[in-house]
C-alpha positions as CSV (number, residue, x, y, z in Angstrom):
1,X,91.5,92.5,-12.1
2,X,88.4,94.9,-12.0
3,X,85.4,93.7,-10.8
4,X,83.6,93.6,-14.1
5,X,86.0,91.5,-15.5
6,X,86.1,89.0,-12.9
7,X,82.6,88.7,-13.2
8,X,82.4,88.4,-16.9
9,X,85.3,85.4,-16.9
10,X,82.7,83.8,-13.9
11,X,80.4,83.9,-16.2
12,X,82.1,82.5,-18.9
13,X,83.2,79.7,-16.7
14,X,79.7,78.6,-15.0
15,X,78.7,78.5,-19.3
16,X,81.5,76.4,-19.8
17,X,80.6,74.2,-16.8
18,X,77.1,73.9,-18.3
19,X,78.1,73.1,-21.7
20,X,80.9,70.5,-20.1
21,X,77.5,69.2,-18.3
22,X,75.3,69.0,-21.6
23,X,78.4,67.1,-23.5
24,X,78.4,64.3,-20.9
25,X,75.0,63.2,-20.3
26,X,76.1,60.2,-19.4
27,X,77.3,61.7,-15.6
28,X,74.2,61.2,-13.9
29,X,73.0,63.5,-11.2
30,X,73.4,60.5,-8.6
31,X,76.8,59.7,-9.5
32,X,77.7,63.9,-9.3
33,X,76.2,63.7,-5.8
34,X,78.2,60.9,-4.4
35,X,81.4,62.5,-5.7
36,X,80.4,65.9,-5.7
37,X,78.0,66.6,-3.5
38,X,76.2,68.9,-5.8
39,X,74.1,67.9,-9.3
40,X,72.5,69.9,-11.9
41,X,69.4,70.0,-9.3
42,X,71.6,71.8,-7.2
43,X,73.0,74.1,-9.8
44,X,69.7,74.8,-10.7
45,X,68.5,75.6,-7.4
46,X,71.5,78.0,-6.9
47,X,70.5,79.3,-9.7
48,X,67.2,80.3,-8.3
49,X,68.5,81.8,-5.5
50,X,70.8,83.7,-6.6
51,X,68.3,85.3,-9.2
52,X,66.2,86.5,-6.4
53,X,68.7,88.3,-4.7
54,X,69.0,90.2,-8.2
55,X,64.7,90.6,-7.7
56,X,65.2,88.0,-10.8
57,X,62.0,86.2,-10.3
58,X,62.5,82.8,-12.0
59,X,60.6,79.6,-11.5
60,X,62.1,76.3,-10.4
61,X,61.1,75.1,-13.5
62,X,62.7,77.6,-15.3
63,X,65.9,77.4,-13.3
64,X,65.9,74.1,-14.4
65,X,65.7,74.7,-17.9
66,X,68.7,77.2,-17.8
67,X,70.7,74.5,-16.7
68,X,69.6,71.7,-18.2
69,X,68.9,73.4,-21.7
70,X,65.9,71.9,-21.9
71,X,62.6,70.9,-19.8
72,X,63.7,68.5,-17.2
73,X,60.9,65.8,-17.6
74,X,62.6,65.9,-21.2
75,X,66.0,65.6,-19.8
76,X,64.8,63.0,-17.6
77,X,63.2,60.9,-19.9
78,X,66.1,61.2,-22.8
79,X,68.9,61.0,-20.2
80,X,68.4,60.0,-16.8
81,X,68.0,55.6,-16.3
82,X,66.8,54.4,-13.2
83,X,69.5,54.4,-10.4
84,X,71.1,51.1,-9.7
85,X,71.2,49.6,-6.4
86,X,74.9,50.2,-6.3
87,X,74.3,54.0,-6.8
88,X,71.2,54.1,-4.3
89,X,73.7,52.5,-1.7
90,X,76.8,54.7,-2.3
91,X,74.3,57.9,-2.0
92,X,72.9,56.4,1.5
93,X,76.2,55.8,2.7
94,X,78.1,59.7,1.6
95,X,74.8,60.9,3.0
96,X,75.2,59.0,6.3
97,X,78.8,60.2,6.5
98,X,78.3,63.3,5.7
């Protein structure tokens, strides 16, 4: 596989990621850290970063946006509930152990 190639299918799979993402609202950032160790924050901090090393220069607002398709304070406010005291204390603990 040629480099253009590979780069074009890893592409088309961090679009398919976001897209997966966008269909399940319902996975909240909190829960994809516990799990995951990573949320769409992350992702769109990566996204940031990676950007400038291309001299891509991209606010963290606008990073956001990319991956969230949309502002995040709307995101937030359509999407993201309060965490639960459950989820606060299963983040504490994987950040403790981790």
């Amino acid at each position: 596989m040629n480099t253009e190639t590979q780069n074009a299918i890893e592409a088309a799979t961090f679009k398919r990621l976001l897209s997966h993402l966008d269909n399940n609202k319902d996975v909240q950032n909190i829960d994809l850290m516990i799990l995951a160790d990573f949320c769409r924050n992350c992702l769109s901090k990566w996204y940031q970063e990676e950007a400038e090393k291309f001299n891509v220069d991209i606010s963290h607002d606008d990073a956001r946006e990319k991956i969230y398709g949309m502002p995040y304070s709307e995101w937030k406010q359509n999407h993201q509930p309060p965490a639960t005291a459950e989820q606060l204390e299963k983040f504490e603990a994987k950040k403790k152990s981790g």
